[in-house]
KEDRENPA-446571 format. One record per residue: residue in three letters; x, y, z of N, C-alpha, C, O in turn. Coordinates in pm, whole numbers, plus 50000, padded with zeros to 5 digits. Example, Ala and Ser with C-alpha at 12.3 -4.5 7.8 and 13.67 -1.06 7.14 Angstrom:
BEGIN
ALA513194943150780512304955050780513204967050780514244966850846;SER512854977550708513674989450714512905000350787513415011450804;
***
This chain:
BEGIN
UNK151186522506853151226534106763149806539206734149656551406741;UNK148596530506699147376534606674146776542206843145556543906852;UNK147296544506916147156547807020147566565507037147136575707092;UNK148146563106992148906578106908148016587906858148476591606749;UNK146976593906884145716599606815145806613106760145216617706662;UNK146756619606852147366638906807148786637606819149436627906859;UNK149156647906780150336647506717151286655506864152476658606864;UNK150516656806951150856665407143151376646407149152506643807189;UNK150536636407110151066622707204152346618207114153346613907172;UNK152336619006992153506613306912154656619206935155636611806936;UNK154856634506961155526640706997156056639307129157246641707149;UNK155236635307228155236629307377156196622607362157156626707427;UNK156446610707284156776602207285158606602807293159406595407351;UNK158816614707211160166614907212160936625007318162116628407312;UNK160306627507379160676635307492160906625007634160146615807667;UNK162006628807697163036622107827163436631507917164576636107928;UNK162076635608008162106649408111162606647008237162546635808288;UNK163066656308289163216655308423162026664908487161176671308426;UNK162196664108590161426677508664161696680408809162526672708857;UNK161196689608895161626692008959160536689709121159476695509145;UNK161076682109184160226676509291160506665009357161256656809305;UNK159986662909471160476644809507158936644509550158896641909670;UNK157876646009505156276641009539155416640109417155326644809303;UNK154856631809495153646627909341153246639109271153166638909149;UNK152936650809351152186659409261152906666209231152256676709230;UNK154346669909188155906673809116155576666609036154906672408950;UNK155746652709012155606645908878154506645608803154516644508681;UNK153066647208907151936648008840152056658308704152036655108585;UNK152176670908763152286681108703152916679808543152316683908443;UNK154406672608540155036669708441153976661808334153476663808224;UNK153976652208433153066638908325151566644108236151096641308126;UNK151216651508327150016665308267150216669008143149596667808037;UNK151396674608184151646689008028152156683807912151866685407794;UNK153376674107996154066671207867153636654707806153996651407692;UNK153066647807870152736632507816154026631007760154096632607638;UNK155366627407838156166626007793156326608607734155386600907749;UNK157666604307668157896588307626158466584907798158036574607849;UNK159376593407881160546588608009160596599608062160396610908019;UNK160826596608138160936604208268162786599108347163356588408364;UNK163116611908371164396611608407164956616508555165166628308582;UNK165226601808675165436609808783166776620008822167766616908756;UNK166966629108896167986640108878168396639509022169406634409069;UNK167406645709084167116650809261166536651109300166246658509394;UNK165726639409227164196635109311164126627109407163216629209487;UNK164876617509429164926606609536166286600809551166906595109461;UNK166796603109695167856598109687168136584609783169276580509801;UNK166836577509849166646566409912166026553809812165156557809735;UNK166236544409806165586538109740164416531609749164076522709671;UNK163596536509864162326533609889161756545909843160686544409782;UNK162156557209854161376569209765161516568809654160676575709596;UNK162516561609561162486560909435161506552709383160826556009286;UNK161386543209436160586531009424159096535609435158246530309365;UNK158666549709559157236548109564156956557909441155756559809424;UNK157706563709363157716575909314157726568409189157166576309113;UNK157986558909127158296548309013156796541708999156076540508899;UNK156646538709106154836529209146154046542609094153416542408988;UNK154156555609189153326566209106153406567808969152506562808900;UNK154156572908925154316576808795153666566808702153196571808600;UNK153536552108719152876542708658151666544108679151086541708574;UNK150856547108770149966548008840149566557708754148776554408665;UNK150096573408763149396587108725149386582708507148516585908426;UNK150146578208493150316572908330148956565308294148376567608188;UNK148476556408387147606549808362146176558108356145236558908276;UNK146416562108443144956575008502144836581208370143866581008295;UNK146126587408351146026599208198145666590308047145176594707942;UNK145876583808064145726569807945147006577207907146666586807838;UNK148016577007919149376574507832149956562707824149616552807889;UNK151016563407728151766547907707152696551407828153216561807869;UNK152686537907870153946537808018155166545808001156046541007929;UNK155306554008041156866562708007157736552008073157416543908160;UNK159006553908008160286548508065161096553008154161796562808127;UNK161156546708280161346554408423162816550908436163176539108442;UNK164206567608442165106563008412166136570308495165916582008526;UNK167216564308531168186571308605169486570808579170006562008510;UNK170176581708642171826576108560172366570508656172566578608745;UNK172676561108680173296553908772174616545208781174596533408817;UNK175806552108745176826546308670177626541808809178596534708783;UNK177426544308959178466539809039179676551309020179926559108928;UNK180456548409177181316559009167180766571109223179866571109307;UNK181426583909163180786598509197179016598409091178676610209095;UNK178326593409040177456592108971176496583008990176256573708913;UNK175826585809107174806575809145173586585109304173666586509426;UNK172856588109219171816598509337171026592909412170366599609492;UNK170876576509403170506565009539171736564309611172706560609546;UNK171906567409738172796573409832172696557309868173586549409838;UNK171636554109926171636539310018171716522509986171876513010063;UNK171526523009840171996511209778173266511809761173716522809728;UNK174456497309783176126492509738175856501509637174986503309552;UNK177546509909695177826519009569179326506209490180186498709535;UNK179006509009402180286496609296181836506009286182896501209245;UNK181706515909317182826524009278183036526509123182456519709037;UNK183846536109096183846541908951184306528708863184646517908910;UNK184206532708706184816524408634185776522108604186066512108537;UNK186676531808649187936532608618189186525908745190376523008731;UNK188336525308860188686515708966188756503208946189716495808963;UNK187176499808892186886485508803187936484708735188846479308797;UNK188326489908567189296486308491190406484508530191026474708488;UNK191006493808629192306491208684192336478408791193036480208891;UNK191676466308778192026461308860191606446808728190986436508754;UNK192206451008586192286438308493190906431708557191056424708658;UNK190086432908525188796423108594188256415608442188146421208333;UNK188066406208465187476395608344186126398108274185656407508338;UNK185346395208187184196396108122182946393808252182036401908274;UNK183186379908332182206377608358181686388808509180536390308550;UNK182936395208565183106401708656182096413008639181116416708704;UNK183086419708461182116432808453180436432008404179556440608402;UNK180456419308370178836414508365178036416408457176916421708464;UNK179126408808573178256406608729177806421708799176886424908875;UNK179036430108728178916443408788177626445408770176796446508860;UNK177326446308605175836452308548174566442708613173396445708634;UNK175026434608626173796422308702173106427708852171946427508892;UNK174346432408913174106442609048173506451009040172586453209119;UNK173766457908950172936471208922171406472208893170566480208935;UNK171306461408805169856456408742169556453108876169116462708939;UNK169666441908943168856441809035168466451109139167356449809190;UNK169606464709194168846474209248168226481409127167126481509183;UNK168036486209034167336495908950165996485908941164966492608940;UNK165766471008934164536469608891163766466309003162546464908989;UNK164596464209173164076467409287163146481909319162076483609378;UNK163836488609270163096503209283162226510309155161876522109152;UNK161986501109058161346500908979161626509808867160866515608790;UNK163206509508881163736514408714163476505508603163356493408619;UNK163356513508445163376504308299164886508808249165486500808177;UNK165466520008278166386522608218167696528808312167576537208401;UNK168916522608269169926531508354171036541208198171476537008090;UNK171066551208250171696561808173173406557808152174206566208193;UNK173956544508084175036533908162175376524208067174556515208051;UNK176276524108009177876525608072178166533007979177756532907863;UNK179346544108065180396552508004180806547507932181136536707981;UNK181216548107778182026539107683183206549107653184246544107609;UNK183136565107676184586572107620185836568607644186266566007757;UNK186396568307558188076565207571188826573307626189346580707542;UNK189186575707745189946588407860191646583807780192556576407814;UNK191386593707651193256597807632193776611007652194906614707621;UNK192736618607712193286631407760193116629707926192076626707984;UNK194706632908000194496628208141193526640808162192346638308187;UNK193876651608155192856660608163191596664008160191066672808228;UNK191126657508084189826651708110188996648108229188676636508254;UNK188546661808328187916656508428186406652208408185806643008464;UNK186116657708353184076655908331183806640608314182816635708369;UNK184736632308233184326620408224185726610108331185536600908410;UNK186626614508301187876612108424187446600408470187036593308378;UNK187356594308602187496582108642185846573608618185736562108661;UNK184726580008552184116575708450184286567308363183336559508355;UNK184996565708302185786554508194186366546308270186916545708380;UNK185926536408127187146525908204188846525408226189546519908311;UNK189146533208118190656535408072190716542207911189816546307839;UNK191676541607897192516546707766192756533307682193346535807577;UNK192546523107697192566516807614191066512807535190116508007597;UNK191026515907382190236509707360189376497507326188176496707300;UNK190276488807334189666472007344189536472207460188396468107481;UNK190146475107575189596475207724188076481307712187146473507732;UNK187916488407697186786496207712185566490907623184476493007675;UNK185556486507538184946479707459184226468507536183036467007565;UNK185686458507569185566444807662184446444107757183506436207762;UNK184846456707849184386453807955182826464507951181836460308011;UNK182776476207887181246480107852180296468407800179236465407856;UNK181006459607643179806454407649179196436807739178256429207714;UNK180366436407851179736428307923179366433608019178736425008080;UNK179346446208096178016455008199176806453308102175746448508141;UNK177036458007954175186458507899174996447707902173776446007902;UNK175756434607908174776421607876174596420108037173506415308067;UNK175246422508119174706421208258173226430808281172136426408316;UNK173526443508252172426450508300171326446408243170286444808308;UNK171456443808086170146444607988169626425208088168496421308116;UNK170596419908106170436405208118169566405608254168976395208281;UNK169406418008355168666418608436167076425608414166036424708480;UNK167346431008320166106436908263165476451208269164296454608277;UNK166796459508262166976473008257167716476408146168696469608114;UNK167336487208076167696490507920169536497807952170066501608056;UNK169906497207848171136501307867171546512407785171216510007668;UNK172146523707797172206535707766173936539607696174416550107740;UNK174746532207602175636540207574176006552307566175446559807486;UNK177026556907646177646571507621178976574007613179776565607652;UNK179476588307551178526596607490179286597107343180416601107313;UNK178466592707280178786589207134179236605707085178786616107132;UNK180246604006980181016593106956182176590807023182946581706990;UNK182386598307117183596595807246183896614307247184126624007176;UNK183586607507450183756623907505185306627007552185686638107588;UNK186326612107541187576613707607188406620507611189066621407714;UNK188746629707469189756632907420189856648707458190826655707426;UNK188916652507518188616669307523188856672007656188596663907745;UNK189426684607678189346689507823188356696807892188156701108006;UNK187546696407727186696708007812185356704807869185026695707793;UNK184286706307959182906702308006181946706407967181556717707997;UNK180966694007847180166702707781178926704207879177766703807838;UNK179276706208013177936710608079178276724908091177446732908134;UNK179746729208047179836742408054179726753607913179136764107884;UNK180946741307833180916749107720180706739207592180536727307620;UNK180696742207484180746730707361182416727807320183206735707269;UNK182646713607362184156712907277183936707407173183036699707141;UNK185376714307081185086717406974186746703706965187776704307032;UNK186466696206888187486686306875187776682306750186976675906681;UNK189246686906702189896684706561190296669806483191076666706393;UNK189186661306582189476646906536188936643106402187766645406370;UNK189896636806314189466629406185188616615706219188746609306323;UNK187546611906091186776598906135188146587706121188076576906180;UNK189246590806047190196577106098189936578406258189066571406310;UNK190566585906320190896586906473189526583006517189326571206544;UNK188536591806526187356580106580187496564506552187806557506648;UNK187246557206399187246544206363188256537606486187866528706562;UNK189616543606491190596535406601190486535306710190736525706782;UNK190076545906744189906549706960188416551806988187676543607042;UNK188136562206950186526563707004185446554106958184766549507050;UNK185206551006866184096544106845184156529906864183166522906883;UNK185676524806856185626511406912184566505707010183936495706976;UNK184336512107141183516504307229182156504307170181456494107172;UNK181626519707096180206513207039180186509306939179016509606900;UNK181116503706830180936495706765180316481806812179396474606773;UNK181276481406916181176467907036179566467707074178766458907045;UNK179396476107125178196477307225176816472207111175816466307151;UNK177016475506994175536479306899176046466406829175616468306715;UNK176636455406824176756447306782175656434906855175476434606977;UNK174896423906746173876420306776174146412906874173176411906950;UNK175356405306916175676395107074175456402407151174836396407238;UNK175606415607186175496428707280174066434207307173416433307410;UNK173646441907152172746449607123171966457107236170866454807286;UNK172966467907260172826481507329170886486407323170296486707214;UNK170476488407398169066491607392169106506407320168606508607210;UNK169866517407410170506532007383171136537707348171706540507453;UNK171736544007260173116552807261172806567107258172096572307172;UNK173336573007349173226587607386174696596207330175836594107372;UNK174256606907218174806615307148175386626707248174666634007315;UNK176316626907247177176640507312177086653107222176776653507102;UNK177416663507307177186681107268178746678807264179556681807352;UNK178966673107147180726674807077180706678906895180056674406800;UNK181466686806905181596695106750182936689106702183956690606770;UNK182966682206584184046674706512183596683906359182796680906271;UNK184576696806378184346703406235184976697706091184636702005981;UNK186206684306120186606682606049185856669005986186346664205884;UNK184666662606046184106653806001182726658405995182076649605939;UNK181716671606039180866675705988181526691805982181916697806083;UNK181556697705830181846710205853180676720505907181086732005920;UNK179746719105930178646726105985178746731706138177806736306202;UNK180466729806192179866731206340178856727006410179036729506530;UNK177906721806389177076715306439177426703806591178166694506562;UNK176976704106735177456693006763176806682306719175956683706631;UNK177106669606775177256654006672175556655206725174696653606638;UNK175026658506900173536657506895172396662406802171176660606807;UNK173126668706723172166677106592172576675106488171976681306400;UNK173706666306441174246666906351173786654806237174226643506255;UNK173126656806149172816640606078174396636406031174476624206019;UNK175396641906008176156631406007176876624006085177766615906062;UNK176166629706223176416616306326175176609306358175226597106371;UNK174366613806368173286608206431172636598706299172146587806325;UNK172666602906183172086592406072173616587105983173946575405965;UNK174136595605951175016590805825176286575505904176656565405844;UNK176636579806053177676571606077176666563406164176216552706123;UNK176286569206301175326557406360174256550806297173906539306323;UNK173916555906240172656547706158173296537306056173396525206075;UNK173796545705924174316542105796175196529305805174886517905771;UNK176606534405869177956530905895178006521805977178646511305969;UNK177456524806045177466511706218176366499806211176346488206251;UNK175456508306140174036499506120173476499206241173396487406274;UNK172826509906370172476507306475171556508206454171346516206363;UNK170396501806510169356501706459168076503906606166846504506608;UNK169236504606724168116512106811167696524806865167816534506790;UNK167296526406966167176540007018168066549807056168806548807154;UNK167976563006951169226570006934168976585107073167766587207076;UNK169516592207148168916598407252169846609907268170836604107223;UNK170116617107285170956635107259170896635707464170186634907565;UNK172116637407414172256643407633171586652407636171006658807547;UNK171636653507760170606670107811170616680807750171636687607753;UNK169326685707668169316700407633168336711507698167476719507660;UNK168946707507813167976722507936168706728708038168556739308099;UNK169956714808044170626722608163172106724008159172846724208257;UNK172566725107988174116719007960174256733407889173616737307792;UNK175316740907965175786751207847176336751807698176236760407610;UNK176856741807703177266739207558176336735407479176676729407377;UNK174836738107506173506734707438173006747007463172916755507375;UNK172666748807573171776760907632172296775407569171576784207522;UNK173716775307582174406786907506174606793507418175056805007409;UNK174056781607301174566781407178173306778207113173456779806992;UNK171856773607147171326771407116169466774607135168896774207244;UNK168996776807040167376780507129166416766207155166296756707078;UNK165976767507250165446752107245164336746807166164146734707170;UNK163296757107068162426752106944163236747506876163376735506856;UNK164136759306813164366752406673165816735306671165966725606596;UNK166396739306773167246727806838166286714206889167016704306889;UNK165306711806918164416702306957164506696806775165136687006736;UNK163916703706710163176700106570164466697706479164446690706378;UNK165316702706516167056698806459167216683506476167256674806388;UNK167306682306608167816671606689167046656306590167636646306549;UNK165596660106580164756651506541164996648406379165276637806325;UNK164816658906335165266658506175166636652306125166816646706017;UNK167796655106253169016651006222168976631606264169886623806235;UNK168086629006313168216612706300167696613106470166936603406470;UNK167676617006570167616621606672166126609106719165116609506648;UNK166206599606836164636595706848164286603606987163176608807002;UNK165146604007071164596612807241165166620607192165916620107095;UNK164736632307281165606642907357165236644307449164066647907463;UNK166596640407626166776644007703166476659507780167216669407774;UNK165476658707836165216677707885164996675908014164026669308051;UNK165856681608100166256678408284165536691308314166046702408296;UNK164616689708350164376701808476163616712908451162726717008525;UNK164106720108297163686735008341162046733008214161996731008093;UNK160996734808317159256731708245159236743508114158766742808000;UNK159906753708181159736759607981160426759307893160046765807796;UNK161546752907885162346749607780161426734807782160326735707726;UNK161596728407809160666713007782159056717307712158826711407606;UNK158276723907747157196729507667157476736407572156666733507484;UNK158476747307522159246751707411159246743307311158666744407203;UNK160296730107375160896723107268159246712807206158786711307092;UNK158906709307299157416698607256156366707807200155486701307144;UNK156076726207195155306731407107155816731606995155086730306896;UNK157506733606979158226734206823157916722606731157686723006610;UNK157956710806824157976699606774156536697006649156536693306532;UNK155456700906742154366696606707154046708806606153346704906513;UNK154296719706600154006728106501154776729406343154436734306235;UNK155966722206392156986718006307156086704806214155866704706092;UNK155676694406318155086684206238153946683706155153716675306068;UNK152956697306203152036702006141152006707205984151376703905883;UNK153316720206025153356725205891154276718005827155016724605754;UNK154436708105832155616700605721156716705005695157356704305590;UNK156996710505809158706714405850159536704905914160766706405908;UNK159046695905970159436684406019158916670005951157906664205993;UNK159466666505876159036651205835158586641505864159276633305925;UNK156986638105823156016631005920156736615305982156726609406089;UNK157316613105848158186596905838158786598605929158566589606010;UNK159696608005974160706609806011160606606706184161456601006252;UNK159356612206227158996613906380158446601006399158666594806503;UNK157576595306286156806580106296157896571406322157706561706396;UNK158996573506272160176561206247160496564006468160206556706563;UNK161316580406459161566579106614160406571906718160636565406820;UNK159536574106679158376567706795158306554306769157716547906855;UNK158796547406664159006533306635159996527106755159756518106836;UNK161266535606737162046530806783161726528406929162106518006984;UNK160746541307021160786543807098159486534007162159376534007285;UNK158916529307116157626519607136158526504607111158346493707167;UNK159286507507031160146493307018160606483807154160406472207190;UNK161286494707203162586493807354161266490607412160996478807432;UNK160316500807444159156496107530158966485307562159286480007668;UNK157946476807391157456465007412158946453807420158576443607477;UNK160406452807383161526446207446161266445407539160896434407582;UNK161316457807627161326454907791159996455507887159926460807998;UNK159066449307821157416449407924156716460207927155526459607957;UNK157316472107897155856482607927155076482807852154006488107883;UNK155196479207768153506474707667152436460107717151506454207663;UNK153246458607862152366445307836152836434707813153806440007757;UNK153176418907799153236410907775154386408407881154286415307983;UNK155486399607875156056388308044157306394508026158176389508096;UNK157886409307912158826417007917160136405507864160086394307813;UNK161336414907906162296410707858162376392307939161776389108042;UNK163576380007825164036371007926165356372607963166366373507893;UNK165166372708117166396378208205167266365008182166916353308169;UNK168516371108182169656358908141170626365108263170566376108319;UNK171546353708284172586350308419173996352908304174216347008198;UNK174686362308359176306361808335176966346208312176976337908403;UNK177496343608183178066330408153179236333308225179826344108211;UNK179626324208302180996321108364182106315608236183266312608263;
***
């Protein structure tokens, strides 16, 4: 944190970019402007030796710039959702679930994974789907999930995180507080879902209750672009919303790690509805520690000038950004990029 000297690096910190390129000097460029906390791969590498030399760079160009090691991260859930073409694909989760598989199985799953992600020199996978699929309709997350049941889903998410985290790659719950129930794709539009917090407490939140529980303890949980008007009347979705992002995940659940908002650069149900200054400085104020920004360099400079001008004039709450960069230096030094012999990797109990 004393490393932290302007308020361009503290702000860095909570930013999770993508960009656009598969060569060093594509990422150079990023790591330049924005001194981001992570870096997010999209369609940058789809071999795992280019991911890998592109992972070695980025550490490399971090060091040069004196930044803190960003967190090098991909979504890699298996199935239709995995942009390393040439590493064992595991098949979806919902293949997995349907075939009743035991704790130590879906452990082993996440154990697989860790070891290609920390082969190619991932810290983080964007992983595991936790939504409860009770709308068959539901294609966006569809064979994504594990199932419709929610103790299934629970079960078997939080033994992938103790597999993955147990290999030594951070683990990313999504998408809080459950994307299942909607038909609609918030990469297109914002759904708007008439669920009461009973109905969450029973179906949706079950698995991250599971997941953020300390035998588990989820490194991530990533906030969905979902609007529950009857549990925040603000319209607001839950990624901006403090009464998801502080009052239930924080308060209610007691999670106490790194809280992260899906993509706001390339999701219509964000992009549409939203400008990306004053939505960056929302996100943050509402309990928010990343925000996810894929791709497009002026909405990502937008949101990181709002930020910092916000923190200046005391429109944004100094505590408030110190606490997110806590969190976000936290996960770090857990998993080695600060230095010291990193996480201890643990083996799936039989």
């Amino acid at each position: 944190m004393a490393g932290l000297t302007s308020d361009e690096d503290l702000v860095g910190q909570l930013l999770l970019v993508g960009w656009t390129g598969d060569t060093t000097v594509s990422v150079r460029k990023t790591l330049t402007s924005l001194r981001p906390g992570g870096v997010v791969f999209v369609a940058n590498a789809t071999t795992a030796a280019a991911a890998k030399a592109l992972n070695q760079s980025i550490l490399s160009i971090s060091a040069e710039l004196g930044m803190v090691a960003p967190i090098r991260t991909i979504d890699h859930e298996g199935g239709r959702i995995q942009p390393i073409t040439d590493v064992r694909n595991l098949g979806s989760n919902m293949a997995f679930g349907n075939k009743d598989p035991s704790d130590l199985q879906a452990c082993e799953r996440g154990a697989i994974q860790a070891r290609q992600l920390a082969g190619m020199g991932f810290d983080m996978d964007l992983a595991p789907v936790l939504d409860v699929l009770t709308n068959p309709n539901n294609t966006v997350i569809g064979d994504r999930s594990y199932g419709s049941d929610p103790a299934l889903v629970a079960r078997l998410g939080a033994a992938y995180i103790q597999g993955l985290q147990g290999g030594g790659i951070m683990a990313v719950a999504k998408h809080f507080p459950g994307h299942g129930s909607t038909s609609k794709d918030s990469r297109l539009v914002l759904p708007v879902l008439q669920s009461t917090r009973g109905r969450l407490d029973r179906i949706d939140l079950v698995p991250f209750v599971r997941a953020i529980a300390p035998d588990v303890g989820v490194a991530g949980v990533m906030v969905g672009h979902l609007a529950f008007p009857r549990i925040d009347p603000s319209g607001d979705p839950a990624s901006l919303s403090r009464v998801f992002l502080t009052d239930i995940l924080r308060d209610d659940l007691g999670y106490n790690g790194l809280v992260m908002t899906d993509d706001l650069a390339a999701m219509a149900a964000f992009t549409s509805n939203f400008a990306p200054g004053p939505a960056a400085v929302k996100a943050v104020a509402a309990g928010a520690d990343m925000l996810i920004v894929i791709g497009d360099t002026t909405r990502q400079l937008a949101m990181r000038d709002a930020l910092v001008a916000a923190l200046a004039s005391g429109t944004l709450d100094r505590s408030r950004v110190l606490d997110a960069v806590r969190h976000v230096l936290a996960a770090k030094t857990q998993y080695g990029l600060l230095g010291g012999d990193g996480p201890t990797l643990s083996a799936c109990a039989p």
